[in-house]
PDB file of N, CA, C and O in Angstrom, chain B, residues numbered from 101:
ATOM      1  N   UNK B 101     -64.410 -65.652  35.146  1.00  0.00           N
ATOM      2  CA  UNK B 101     -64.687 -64.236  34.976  1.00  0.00           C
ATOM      3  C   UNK B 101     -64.434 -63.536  36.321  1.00  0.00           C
ATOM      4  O   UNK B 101     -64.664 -64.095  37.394  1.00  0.00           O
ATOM      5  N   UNK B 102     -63.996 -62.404  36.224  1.00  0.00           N
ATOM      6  CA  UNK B 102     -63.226 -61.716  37.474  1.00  0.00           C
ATOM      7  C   UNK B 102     -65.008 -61.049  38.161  1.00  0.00           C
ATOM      8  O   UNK B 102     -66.170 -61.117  37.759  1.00  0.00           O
ATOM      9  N   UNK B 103     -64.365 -60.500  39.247  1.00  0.00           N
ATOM     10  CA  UNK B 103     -65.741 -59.384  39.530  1.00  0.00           C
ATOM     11  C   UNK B 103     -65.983 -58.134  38.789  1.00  0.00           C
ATOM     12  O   UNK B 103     -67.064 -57.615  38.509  1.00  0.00           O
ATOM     13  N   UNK B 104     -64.466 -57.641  38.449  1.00  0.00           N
ATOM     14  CA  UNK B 104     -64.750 -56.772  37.183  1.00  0.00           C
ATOM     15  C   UNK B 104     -65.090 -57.338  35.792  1.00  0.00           C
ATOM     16  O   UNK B 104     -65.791 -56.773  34.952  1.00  0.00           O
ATOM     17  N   UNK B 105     -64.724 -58.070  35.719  1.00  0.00           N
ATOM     18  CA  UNK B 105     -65.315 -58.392  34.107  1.00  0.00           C
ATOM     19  C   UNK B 105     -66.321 -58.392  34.004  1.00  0.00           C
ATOM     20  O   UNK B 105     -66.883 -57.853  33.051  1.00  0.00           O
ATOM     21  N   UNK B 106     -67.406 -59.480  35.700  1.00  0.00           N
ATOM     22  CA  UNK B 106     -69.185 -58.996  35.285  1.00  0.00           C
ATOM     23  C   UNK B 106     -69.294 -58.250  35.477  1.00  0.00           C
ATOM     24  O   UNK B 106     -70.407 -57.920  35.067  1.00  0.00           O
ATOM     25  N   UNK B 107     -68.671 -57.228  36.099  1.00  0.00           N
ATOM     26  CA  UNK B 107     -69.179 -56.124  36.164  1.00  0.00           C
ATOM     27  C   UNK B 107     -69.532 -55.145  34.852  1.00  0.00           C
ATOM     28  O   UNK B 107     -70.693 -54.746  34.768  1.00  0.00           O
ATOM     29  N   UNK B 108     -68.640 -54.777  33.905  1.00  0.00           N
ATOM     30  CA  UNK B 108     -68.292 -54.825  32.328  1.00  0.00           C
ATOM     31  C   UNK B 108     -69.352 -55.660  31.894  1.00  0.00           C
ATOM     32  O   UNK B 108     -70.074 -55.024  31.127  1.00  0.00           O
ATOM     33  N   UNK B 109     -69.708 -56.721  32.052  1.00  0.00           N
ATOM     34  CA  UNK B 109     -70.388 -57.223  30.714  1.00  0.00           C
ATOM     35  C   UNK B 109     -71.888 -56.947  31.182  1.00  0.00           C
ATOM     36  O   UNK B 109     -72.781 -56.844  30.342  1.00  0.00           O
ATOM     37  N   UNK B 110     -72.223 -56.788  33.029  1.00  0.00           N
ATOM     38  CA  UNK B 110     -73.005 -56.723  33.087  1.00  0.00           C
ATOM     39  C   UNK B 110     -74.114 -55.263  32.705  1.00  0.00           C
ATOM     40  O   UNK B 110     -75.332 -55.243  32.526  1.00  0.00           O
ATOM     41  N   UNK B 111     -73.089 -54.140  32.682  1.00  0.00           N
ATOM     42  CA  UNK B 111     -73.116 -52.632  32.189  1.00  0.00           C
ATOM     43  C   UNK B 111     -73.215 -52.594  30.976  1.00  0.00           C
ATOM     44  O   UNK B 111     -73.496 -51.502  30.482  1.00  0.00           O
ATOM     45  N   UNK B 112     -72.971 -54.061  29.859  1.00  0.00           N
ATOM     46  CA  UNK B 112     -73.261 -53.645  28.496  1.00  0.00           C
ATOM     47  C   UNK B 112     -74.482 -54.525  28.290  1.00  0.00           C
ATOM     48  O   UNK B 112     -75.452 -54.114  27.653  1.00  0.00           O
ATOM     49  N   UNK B 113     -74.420 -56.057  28.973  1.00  0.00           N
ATOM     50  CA  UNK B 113     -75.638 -56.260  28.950  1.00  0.00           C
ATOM     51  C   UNK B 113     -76.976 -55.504  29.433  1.00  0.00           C
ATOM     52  O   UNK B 113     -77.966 -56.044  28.939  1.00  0.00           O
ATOM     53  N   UNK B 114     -77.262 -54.496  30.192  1.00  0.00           N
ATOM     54  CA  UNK B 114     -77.907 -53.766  30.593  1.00  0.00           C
ATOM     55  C   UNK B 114     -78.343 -52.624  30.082  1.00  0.00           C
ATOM     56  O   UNK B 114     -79.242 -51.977  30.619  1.00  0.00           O
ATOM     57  N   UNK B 115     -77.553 -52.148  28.635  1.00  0.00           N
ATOM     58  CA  UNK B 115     -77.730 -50.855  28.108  1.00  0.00           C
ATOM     59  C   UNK B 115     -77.918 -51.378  27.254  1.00  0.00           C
ATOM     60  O   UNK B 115     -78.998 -50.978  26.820  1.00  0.00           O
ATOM     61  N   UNK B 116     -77.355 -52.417  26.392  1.00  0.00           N
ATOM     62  CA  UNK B 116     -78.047 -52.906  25.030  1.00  0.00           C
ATOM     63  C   UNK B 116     -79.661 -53.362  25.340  1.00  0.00           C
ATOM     64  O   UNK B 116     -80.452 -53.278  24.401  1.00  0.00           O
ATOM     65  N   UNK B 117     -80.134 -53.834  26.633  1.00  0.00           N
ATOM     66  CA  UNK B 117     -81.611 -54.401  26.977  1.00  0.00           C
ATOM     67  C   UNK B 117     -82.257 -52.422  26.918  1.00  0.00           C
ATOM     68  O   UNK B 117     -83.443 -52.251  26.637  1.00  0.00           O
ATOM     69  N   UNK B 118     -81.496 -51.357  27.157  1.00  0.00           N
ATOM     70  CA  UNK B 118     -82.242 -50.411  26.322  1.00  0.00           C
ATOM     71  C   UNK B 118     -82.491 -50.129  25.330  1.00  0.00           C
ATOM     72  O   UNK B 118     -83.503 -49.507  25.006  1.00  0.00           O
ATOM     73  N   UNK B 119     -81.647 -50.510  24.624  1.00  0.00           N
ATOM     74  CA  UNK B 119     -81.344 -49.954  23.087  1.00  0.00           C
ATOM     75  C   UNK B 119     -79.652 -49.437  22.981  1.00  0.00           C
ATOM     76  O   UNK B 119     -79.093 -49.254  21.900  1.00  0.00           O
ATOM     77  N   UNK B 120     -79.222 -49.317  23.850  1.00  0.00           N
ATOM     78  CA  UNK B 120     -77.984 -48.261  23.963  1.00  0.00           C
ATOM     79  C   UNK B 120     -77.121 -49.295  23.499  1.00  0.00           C
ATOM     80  O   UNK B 120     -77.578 -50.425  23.322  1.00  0.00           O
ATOM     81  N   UNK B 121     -75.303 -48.897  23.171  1.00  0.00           N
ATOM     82  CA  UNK B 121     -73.759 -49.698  23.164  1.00  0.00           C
ATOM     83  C   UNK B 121     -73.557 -48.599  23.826  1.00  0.00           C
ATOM     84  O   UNK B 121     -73.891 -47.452  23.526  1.00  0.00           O
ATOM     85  N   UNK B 122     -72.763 -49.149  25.122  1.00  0.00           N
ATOM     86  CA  UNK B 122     -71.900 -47.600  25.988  1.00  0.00           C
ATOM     87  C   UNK B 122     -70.718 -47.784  25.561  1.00  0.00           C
ATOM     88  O   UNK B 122     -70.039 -48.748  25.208  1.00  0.00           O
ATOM     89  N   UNK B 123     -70.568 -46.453  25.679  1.00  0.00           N
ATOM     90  CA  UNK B 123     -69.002 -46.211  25.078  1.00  0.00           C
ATOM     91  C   UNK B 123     -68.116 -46.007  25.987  1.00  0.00           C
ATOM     92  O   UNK B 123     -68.582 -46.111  27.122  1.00  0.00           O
ATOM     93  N   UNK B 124     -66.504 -45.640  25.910  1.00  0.00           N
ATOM     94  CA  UNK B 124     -65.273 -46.107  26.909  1.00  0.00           C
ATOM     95  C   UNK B 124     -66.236 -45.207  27.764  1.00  0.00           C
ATOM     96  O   UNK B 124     -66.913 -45.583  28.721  1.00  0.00           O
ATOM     97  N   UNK B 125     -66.164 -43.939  27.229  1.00  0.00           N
ATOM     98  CA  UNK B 125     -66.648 -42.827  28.059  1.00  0.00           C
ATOM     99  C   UNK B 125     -67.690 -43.333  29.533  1.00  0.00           C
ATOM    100  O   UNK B 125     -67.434 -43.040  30.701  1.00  0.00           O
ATOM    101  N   UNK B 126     -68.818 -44.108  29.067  1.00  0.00           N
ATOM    102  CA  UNK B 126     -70.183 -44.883  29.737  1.00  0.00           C
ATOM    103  C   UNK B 126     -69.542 -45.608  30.957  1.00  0.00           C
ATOM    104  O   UNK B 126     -70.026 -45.718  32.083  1.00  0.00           O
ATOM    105  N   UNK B 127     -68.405 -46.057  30.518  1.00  0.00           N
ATOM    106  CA  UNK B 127     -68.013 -47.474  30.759  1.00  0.00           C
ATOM    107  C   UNK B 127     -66.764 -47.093  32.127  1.00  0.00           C
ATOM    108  O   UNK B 127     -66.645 -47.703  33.189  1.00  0.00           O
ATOM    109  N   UNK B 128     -65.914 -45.831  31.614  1.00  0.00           N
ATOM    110  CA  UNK B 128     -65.256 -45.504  32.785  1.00  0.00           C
ATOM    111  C   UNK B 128     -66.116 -44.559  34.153  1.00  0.00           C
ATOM    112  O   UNK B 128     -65.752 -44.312  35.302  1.00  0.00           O
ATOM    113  N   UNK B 129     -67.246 -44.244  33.471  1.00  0.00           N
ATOM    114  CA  UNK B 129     -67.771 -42.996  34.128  1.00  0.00           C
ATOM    115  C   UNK B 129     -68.703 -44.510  35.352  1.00  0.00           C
ATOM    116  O   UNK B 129     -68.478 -44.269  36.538  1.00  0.00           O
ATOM    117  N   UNK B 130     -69.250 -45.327  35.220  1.00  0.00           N
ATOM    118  CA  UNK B 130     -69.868 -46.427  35.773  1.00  0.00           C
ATOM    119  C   UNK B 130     -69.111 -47.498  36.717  1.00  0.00           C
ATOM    120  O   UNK B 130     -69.509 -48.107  37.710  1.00  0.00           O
ATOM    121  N   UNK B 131     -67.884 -47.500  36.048  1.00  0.00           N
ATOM    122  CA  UNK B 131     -66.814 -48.486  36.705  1.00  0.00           C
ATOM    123  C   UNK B 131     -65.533 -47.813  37.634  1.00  0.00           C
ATOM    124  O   UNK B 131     -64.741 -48.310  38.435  1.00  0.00           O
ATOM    125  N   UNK B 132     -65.748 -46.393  37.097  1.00  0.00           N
ATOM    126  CA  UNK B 132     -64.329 -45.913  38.076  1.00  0.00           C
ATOM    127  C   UNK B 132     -62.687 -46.510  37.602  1.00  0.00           C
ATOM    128  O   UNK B 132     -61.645 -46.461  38.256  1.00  0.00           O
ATOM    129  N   UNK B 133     -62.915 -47.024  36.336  1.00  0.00           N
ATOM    130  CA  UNK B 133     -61.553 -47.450  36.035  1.00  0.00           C
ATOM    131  C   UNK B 133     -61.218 -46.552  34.790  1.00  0.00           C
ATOM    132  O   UNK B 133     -61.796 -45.542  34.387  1.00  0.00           O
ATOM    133  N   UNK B 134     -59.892 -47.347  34.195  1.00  0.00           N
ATOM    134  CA  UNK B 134     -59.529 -46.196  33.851  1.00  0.00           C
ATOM    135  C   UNK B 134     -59.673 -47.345  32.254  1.00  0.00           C
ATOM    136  O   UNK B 134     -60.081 -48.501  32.139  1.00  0.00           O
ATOM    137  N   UNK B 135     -58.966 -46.060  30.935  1.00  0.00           N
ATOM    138  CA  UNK B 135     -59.424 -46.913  30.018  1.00  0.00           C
ATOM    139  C   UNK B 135     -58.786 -48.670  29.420  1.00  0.00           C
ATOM    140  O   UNK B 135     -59.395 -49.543  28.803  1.00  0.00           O
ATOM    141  N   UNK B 136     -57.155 -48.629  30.004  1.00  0.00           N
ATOM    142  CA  UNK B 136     -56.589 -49.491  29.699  1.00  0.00           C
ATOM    143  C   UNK B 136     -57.589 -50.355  30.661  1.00  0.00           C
ATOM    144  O   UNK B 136     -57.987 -51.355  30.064  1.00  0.00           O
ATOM    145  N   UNK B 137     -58.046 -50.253  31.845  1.00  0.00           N
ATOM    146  CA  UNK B 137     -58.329 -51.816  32.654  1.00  0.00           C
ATOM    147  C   UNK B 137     -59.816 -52.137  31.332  1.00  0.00           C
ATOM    148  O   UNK B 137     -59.982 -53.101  30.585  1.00  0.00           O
ATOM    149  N   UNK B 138     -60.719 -50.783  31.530  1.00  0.00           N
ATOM    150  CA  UNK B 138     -62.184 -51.540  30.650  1.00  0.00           C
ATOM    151  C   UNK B 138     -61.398 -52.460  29.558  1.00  0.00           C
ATOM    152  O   UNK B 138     -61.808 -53.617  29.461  1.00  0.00           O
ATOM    153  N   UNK B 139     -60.461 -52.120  28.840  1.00  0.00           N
ATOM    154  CA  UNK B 139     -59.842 -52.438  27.761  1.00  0.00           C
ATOM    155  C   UNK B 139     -59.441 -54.125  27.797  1.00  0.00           C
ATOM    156  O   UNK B 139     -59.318 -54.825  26.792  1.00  0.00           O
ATOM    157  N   UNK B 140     -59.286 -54.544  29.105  1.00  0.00           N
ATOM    158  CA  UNK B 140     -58.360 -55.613  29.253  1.00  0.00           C
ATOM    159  C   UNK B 140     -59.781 -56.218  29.307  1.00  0.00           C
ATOM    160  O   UNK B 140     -60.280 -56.848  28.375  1.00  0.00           O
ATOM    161  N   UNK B 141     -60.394 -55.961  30.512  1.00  0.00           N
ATOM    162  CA  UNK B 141     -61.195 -56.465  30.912  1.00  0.00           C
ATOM    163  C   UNK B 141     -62.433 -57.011  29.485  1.00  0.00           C
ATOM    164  O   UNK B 141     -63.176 -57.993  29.455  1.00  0.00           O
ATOM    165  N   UNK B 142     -62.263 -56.119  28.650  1.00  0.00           N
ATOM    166  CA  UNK B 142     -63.711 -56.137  27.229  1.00  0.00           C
ATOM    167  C   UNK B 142     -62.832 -57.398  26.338  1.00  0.00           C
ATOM    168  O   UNK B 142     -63.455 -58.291  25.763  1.00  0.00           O
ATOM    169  N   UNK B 143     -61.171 -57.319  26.318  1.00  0.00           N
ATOM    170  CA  UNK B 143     -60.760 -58.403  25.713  1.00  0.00           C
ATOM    171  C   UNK B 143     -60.963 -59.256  26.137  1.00  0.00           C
ATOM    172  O   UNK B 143     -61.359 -60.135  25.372  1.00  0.00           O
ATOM    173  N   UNK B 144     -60.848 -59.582  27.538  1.00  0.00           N
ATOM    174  CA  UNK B 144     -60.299 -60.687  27.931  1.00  0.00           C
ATOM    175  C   UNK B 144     -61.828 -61.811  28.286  1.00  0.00           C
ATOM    176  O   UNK B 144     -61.833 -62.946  28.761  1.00  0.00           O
ATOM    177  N   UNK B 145     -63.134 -60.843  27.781  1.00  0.00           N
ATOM    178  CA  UNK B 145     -64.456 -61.174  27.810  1.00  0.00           C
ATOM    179  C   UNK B 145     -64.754 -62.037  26.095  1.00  0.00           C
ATOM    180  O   UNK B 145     -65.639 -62.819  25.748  1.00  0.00           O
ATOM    181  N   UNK B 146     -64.015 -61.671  25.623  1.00  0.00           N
ATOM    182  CA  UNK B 146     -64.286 -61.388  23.752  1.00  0.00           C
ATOM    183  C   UNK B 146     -63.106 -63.200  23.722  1.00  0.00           C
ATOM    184  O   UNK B 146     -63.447 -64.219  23.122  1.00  0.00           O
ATOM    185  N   UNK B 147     -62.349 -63.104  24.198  1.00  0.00           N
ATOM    186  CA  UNK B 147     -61.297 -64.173  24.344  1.00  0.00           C
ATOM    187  C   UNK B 147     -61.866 -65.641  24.783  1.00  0.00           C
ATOM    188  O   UNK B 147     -61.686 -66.732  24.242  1.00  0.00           O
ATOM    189  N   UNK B 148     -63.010 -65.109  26.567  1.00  0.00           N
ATOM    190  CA  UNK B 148     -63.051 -66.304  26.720  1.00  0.00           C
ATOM    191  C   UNK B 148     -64.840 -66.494  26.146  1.00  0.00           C
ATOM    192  O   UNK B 148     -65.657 -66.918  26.964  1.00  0.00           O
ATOM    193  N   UNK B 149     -65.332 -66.107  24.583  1.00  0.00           N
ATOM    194  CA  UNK B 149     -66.243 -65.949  23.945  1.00  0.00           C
ATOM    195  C   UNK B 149     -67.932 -65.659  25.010  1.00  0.00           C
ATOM    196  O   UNK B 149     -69.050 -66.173  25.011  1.00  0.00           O
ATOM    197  N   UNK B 150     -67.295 -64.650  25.724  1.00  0.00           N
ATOM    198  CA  UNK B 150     -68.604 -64.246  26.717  1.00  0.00           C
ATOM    199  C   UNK B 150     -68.851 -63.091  25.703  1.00  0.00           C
ATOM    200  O   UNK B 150     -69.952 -63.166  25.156  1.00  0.00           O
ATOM    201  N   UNK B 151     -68.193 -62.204  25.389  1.00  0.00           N
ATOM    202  CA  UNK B 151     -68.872 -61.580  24.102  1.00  0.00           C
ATOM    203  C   UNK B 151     -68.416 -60.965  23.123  1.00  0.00           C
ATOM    204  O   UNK B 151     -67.498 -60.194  23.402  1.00  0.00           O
ATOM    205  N   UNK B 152     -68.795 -61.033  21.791  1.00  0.00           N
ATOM    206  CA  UNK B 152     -68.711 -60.773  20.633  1.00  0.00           C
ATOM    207  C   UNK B 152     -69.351 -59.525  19.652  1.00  0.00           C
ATOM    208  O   UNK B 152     -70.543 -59.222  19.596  1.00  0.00           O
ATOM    209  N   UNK B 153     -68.206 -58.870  18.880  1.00  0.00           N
ATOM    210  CA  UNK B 153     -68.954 -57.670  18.581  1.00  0.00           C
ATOM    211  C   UNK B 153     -68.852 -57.708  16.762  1.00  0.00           C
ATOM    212  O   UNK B 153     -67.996 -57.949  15.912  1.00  0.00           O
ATOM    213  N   UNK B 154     -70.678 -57.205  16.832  1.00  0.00           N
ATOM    214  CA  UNK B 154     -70.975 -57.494  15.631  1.00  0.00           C
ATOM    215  C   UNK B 154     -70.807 -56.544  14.756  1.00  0.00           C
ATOM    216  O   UNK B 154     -71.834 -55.876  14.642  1.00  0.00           O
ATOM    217  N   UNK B 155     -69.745 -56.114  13.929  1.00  0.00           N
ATOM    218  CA  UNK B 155     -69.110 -55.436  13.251  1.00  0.00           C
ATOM    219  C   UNK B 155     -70.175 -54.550  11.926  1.00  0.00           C
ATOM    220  O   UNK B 155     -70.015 -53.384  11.563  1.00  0.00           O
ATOM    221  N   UNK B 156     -71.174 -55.473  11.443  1.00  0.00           N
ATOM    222  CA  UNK B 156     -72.000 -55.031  10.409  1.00  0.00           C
ATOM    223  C   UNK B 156     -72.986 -54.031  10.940  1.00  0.00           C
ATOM    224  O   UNK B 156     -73.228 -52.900  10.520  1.00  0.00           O
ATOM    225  N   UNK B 157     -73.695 -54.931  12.327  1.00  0.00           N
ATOM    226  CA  UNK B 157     -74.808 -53.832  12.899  1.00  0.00           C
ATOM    227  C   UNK B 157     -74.376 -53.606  14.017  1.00  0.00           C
ATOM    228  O   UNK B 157     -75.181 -53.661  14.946  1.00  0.00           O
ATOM    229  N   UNK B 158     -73.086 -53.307  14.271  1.00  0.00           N
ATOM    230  CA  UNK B 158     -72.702 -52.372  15.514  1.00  0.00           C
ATOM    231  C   UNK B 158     -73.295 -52.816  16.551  1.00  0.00           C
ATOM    232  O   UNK B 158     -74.045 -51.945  16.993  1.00  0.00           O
ATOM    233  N   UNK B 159     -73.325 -54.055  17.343  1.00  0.00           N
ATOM    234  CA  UNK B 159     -73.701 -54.052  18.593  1.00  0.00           C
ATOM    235  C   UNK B 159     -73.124 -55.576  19.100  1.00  0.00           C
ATOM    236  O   UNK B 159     -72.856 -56.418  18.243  1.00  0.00           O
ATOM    237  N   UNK B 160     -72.997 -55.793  20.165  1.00  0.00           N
ATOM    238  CA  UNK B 160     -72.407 -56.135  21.120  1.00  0.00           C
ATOM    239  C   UNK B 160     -73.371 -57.838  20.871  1.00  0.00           C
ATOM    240  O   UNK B 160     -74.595 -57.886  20.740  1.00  0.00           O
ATOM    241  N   UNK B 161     -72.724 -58.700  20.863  1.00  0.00           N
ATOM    242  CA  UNK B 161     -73.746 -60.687  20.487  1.00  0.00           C
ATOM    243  C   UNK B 161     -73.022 -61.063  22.367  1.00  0.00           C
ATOM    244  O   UNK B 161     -71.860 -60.985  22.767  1.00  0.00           O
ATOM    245  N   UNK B 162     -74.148 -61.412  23.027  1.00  0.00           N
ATOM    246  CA  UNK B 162     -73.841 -62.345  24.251  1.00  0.00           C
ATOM    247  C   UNK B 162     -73.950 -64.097  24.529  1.00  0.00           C
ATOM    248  O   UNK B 162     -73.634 -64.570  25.620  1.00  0.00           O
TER     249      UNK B 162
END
């Protein structure tokens, strides 16, 4: 996992422990990137099964 990627998972792990899923919007406004990198970076998390998104109840499985 890169330093950006925890960085990414660590910004969603952290808002789901509120209640929240951040959105690109959350996610570029926190990271300073732009949307293609969150993009690579959220696949390439989902790929090497660090995390999984649960399609029925909308939220993010770690």
């Amino acid at each position: 996992m890169t330093n950006f990627e925890r960085k990414v998972y660590q910004i969603i792990v952290n808002m789901h422990l509120y209640g929240k899923n951040p959105t690109l919007n959350d996610l570029k406004r926190k990271t300073g990137k732009n949307e293609q990198e969150i993009r690579a970076a959220v696949k390439s998390l989902m790929r090497n099964d660090e995390l999984k998104w649960d399609k029925k109840q909308k939220k993010w499985i770690f």
